[in-house]
Every structure is written in structure tokens, then in C-alpha cells.
C-alpha positions in Angstrom: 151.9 86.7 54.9 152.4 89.6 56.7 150.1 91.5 59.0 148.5 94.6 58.1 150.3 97.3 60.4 147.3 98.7 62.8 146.4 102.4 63.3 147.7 104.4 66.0 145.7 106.5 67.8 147.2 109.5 66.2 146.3 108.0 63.1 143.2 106.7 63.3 139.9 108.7 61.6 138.4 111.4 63.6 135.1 109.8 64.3 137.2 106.5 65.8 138.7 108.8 68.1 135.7 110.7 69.0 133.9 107.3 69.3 137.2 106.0 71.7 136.5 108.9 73.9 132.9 109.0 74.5 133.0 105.0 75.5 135.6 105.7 77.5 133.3 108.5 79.5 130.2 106.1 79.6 132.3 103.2 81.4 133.6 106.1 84.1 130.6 106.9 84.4 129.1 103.9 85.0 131.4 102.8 87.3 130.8 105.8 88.9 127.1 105.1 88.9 127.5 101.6 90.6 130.4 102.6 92.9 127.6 105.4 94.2 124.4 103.2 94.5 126.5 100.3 96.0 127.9 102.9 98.6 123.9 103.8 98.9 122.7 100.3 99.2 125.2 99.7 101.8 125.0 102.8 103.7 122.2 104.5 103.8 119.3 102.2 101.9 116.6 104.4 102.9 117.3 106.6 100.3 116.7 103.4 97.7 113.1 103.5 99.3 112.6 107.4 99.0 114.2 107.3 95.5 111.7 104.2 94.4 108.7 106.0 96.0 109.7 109.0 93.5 110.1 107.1 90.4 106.8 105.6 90.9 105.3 109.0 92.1 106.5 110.2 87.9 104.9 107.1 86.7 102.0 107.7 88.7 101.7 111.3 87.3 101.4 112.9 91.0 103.1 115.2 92.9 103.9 115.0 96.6 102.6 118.0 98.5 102.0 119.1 101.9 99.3 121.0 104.1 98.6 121.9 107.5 95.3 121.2 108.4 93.8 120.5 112.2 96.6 119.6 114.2 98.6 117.7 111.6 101.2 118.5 108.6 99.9 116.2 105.9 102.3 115.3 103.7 100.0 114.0 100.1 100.4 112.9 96.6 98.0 114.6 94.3 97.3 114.3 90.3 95.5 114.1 87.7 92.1 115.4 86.4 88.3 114.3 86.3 86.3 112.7 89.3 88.3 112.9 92.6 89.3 109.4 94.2 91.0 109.6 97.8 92.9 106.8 99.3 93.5 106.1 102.7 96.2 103.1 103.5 96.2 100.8 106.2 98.0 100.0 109.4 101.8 100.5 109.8 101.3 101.7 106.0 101.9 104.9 104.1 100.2 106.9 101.3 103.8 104.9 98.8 101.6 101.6 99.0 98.9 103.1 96.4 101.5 104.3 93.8 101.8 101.3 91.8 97.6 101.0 91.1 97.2 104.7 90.8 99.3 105.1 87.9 96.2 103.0 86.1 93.4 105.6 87.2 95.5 109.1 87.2 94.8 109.6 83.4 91.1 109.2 84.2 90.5 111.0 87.6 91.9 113.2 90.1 93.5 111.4 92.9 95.0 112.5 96.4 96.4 110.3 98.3 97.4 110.6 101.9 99.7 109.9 104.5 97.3 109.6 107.8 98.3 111.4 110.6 100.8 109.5 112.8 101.9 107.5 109.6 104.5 108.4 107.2 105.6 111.9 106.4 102.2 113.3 108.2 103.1 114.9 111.4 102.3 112.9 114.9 101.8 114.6 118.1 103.2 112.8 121.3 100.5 111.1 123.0 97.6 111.9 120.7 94.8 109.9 120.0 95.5 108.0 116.8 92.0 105.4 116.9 89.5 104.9 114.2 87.5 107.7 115.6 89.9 110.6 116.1 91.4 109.7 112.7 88.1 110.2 111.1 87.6 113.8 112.6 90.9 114.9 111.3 90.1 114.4 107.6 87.3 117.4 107.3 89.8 119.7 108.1 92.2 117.8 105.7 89.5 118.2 102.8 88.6 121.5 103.4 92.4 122.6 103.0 93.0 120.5 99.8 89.5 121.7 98.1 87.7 118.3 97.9 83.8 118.8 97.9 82.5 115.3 96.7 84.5 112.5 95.8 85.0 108.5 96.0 86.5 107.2 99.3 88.7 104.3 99.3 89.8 102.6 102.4 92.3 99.6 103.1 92.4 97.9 106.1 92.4 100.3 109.2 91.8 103.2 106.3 88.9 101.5 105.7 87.4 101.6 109.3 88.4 105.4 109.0 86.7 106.2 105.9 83.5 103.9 106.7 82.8 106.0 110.0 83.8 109.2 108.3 81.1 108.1 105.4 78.8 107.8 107.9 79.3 111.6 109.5 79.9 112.9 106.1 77.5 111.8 103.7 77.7 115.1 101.8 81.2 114.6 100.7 81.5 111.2 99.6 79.8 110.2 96.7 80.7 106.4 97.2 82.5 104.1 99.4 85.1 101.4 98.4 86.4 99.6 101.8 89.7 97.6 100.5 90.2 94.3 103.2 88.6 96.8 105.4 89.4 96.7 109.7 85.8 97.3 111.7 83.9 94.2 110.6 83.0 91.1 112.2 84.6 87.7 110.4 85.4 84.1 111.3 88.8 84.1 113.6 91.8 83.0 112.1 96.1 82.5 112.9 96.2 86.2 112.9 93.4 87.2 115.2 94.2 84.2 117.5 97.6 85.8 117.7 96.2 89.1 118.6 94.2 87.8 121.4 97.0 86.0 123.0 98.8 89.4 123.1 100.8 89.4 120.4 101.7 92.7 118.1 102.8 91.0 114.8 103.6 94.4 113.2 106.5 95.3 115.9 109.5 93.8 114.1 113.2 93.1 115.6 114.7 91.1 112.8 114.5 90.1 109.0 112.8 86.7 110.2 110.1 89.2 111.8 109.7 91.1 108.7 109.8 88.3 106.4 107.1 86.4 108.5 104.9 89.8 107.9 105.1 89.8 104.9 104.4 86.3 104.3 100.6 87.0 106.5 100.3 90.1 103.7 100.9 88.8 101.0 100.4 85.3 99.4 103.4 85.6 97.2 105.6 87.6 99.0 108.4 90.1 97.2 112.3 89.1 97.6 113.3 92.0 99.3 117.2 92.5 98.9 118.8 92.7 102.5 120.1 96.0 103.0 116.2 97.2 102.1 115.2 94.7 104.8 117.2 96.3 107.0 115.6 99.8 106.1 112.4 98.9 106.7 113.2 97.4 110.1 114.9 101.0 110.8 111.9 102.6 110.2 109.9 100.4 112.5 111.7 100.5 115.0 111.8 103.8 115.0 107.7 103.8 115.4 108.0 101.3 117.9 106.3 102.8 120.6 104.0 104.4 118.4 103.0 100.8 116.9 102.7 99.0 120.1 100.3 101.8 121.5 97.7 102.2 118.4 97.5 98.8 118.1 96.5 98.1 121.2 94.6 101.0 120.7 92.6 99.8 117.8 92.4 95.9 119.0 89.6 97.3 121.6 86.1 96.0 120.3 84.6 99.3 120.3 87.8 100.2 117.5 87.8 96.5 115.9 84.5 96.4 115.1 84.1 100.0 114.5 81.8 99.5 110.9 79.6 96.9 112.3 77.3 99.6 113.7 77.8 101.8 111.3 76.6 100.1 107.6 73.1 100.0 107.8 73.7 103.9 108.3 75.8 104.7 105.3 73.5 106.1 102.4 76.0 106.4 99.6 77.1 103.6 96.9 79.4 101.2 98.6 81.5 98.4 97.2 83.7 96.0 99.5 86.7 94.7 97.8 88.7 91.5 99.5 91.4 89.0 98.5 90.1 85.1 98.5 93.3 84.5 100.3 93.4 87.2 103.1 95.0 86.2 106.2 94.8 89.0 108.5 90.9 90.0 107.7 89.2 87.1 106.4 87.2 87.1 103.5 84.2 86.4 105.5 83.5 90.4 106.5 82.9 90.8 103.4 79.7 89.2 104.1 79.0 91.3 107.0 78.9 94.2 104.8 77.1 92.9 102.3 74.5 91.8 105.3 74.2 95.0 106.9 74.1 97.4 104.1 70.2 98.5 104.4 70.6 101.9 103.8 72.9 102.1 100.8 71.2 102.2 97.2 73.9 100.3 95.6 75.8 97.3 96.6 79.4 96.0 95.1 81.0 93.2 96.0 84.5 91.6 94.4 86.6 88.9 95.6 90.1 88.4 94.0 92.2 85.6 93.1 96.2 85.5 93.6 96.6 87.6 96.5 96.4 88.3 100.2 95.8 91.8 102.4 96.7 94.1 100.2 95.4 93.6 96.5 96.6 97.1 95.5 99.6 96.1 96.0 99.3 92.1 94.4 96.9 92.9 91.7 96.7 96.6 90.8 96.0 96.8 87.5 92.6 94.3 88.7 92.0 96.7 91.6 92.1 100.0 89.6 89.3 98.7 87.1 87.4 97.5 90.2 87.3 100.9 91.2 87.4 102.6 88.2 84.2 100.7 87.2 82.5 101.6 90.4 82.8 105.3 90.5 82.3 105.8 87.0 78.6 103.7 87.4 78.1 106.1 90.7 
């Protein structure tokens, strides 16, 4: 039997040809599209991270802004309307680490969420004093400039020694305390703390093993990190290198360390402490510290989570955001 004799292109319908042609510009464009975020990936992965922080930033339903307030250019993200929640992140952190459990409260409150100063976009000033105290005195001038009169403070880690003893001066402004695996309580030692004490700084990284052994401390299932983000991230620290090595040794004083142990029984607001089971660079155990020493405080919250390590915004959010949701809307 003989074949059918297939069209030509001249002689095939219009809407074949038009079809022809518009698959033709998706595939060049796509290979244009993976030709330019392979060339990215390769080259300059840092602008993965930047472009990831912004995606999430849309989700999130914030906006990145910046203010100069004291002696620091904060860069912030701010959104959303109803109570105000402010976050403060942790050590070797940034304001990016919230974005992923703040998309689950921007629909219900306003949020603004910082970079502390020293950290992240926020300006740093050679040689100035980034401890638990001076970081406390520059976030008055950082709420007067953004307009926030009463709100619900949030701290992780060393954000959470910060926002405890700025609680403590400024009872007027926060209307309740959430300390996230908070730094400045006593708790039982552990690997981490018995590697502090015999002088070692496991946040200064030279290598993917070094990263990858961080991340395995901060998280209990840590994320697969591709290697060419790896290698951003250790760009980025070693560029802080000297500012690492010197605030940590800065904040592994007593006085800094244990910087909330003397100041709980003071704090006069609503206060909920918030820990992983499985935290293996502040143990669980200060969360009984705070629950101890709060005498002053009219209402006590207290939530352990399952299925995660240090940073539970980060391994649970969508648990962590209903924590706090359910807090500041009771108080």
C-alpha cells in the first residue's frame, strides 16, 4: 500500500505552523534559561541564595526595607497587617532564616523582621561592640524609626538573649515575650558546650566537611545542600571571619552566656519559651530555667517540639507559627 505523502511546511494549516513556531521559541528559551542558571550556579551561586531569599520574601508577603537608626543601616523585611510580631535571629544568622514560618502568620499580623547589626545586610562598624548588651540598646532607636509602639518579641538563640534583656528595660513596648532555643540561660553541658570550653569556634568554617558538621549540630535532619551553594555559604563566612571569631568569644563570657538568668524573675510581660526535644547546641534543659525563674511574669508558656534540633523555624514552621500565633493572640 502506499504511504500517504506528508505535508510540507508550506503546506501545512496555519495553526500547525504557528504551533511549530512557538515550540520552537519555548525550547530556546529554555535552553537559554538552563544555559544561564547553570552559568549562575557555577559562577556566582550567591545570587541562587539572594534570588531564593526573594522568592520566599513574595511568598511571605513582605518587603525588604532599610533604615538608619543609631549607628546602624538596618536592612528589614516588613508586612502584613494586624498585631505586630518582630523577630530577631540567632548567631551567624540573618533576618532570611524566618521567611519560610512567617509566610504562615503575615495574613494575620504585621511582622518586621530584622537583620541585627553586624549580621546580614545591617551595617557593622569596625571594632564595635556587638554583645548581648550593646545589641539590646540599638533596637529602641531601631523601633522608634520603623513606628513600633507595642508588639510581641521573638528571639532565637542569641536573638533571644537580646530580646530577653531588652524586655526587661523596655517593658512598655513589648506586650509578650517568645525566646526561641534562646542563648543566656543556664542548662546541662553537652558536645557543644564542652567544645566551646576547650576553645573551639564551631561556627568559623574552612571547608564543606565544616559546614556540613554545623549543620548536622543545627539541625536533626539536616538539608542536602547542592555544592556550589556550599561553597557560597563558606564565602560568606569567611568573609565574617574575624567578625565571627571575635563576638563569639565575645558572647561565651559568663556575664554574655548567661545573660537571662538574672534577668527572668524581672520580666513583667507574658512569656513563652519555645525549644526542640532534640537541641544540641542549647539543651532543652533551659527551658526549665525559665520556667523556674519566671516570678514576675503573669503568664507562663512552655512548648517542646518533636523532629527537630536549634532552629524549629526553620524544621517545623508551620508548628512554630501556631505556637506563636496562639500565644499573642491569648496575650
Amino acid at each position: 500500500m502506499a504511504k500517504s505523502p506528508s505535508l510540507s511546511p508550506s503546506t501545512r494549516p496555519l495553526w500547525q505552523r504557528l504551533l511549530l513556531r512557538r515550540l520552537k521559541f519555548l525550547v530556546v528559551v529554555a535552553l537559554v534559561l538552563g544555559l544561564g542558571a547553570g552559568l549562575v550556579y557555577l559562577f556566582a551561586p550567591q545570587l541562587l541564595l539572594k534570588a531564593d531569599a526573594a522568592r520566599m520574601a513574595m511568598q511571605a508577603h513582605v518587603e525588604k526595607k532599610t533604615v538608619v537608626a543609631g549607628d546602624t543601616t538596618w536592612s528589614y523585611y516588613e508586612g502584613g497587617e494586624g498585631p505586630t510580631i518582630v523577630m530577631l535571629h540567632g548567631f551567624a544568622s540573618n533576618k532570611e532564616v524566618w521567611l519560610e514560618m512567617i509566610k504562615n502568620l503575615s495574613g494575620h499580623f504585621h511582622v518586621i523582621v530584622p537583620d541585627l547589626p553586624g549580621w546580614g545586610e545591617s551595617s557593622r562598624n569596625d571594632g564595635g561592640d556587638y554583645g548581648i548588651p550593646a545589641q539590646a540598646a540599638r533596637l529602641e532607636p531601631f523601633f522608634a524609626a520603623v513606628g513600633a509602639q507595642r508588639f510581641m518579641l521573638v528571639g532565637q538563640s542569641m536573638g533571644g538573649a537580646i530580646a530577653g534583656v531588652y524586655a526587661e528595660q523596655h517593658p512598655q513596648r513589648v506586650a509578650s515575650l517568645a525566646l526561641v532555643s534562646s542563648l543566656g540561660l543556664t542548662f546541662k553541658d553537652n558536645d557543644f558546650t564542652r567544645d566551646v570550653k576547650a576553645g573551639k569556634n564551631p561556627f568559623l568554617l574552612e571547608n564543606r566537611a565544616d559546614l556540613e558538621a554545623l549543620l548536622a549540630r543545627v539541625f536533626l535532619k539536616p538539608p542536602h545542600l547542592p555544592g556550589r551553594v556550599e561553597d557560597a555559604l563558606l564565602a560568606r563566612n569567611h568573609k565574617d571571619h574575624d567578625f565571627i571569631a571575635r563576638t563569639f568569644d565575645e558572647l561565651k563570657r559568663p556575664e554574655q552566656a548567661y545573660a537571662l538568668d538574672p534577668v527572668i524573675g524581672k520580666l513583667n510581660m507574658p512569656v513563652i519559651g519555645l525549644w526542640c526535644h532534640d537541641d544540641k547546641l542549647i539543651d532543652v534543659s533551659a527551658l526549665d530555667t525559665l520556667r523556674s525563674g519566671l516570678k514576675s511574669s503573669p503568664a507562663i508558656g512552655a512548648t517542646i517540639l518533636n523532629g527537630c534540633g536549634h532552629m524549629p523555624m526553620l524544621e517545623k514552621p508551620e508548628e512554630t507559627a501556631r505556637v506563636l500565633t496562639s500565644f499573642a493572640l491569648a496575650h
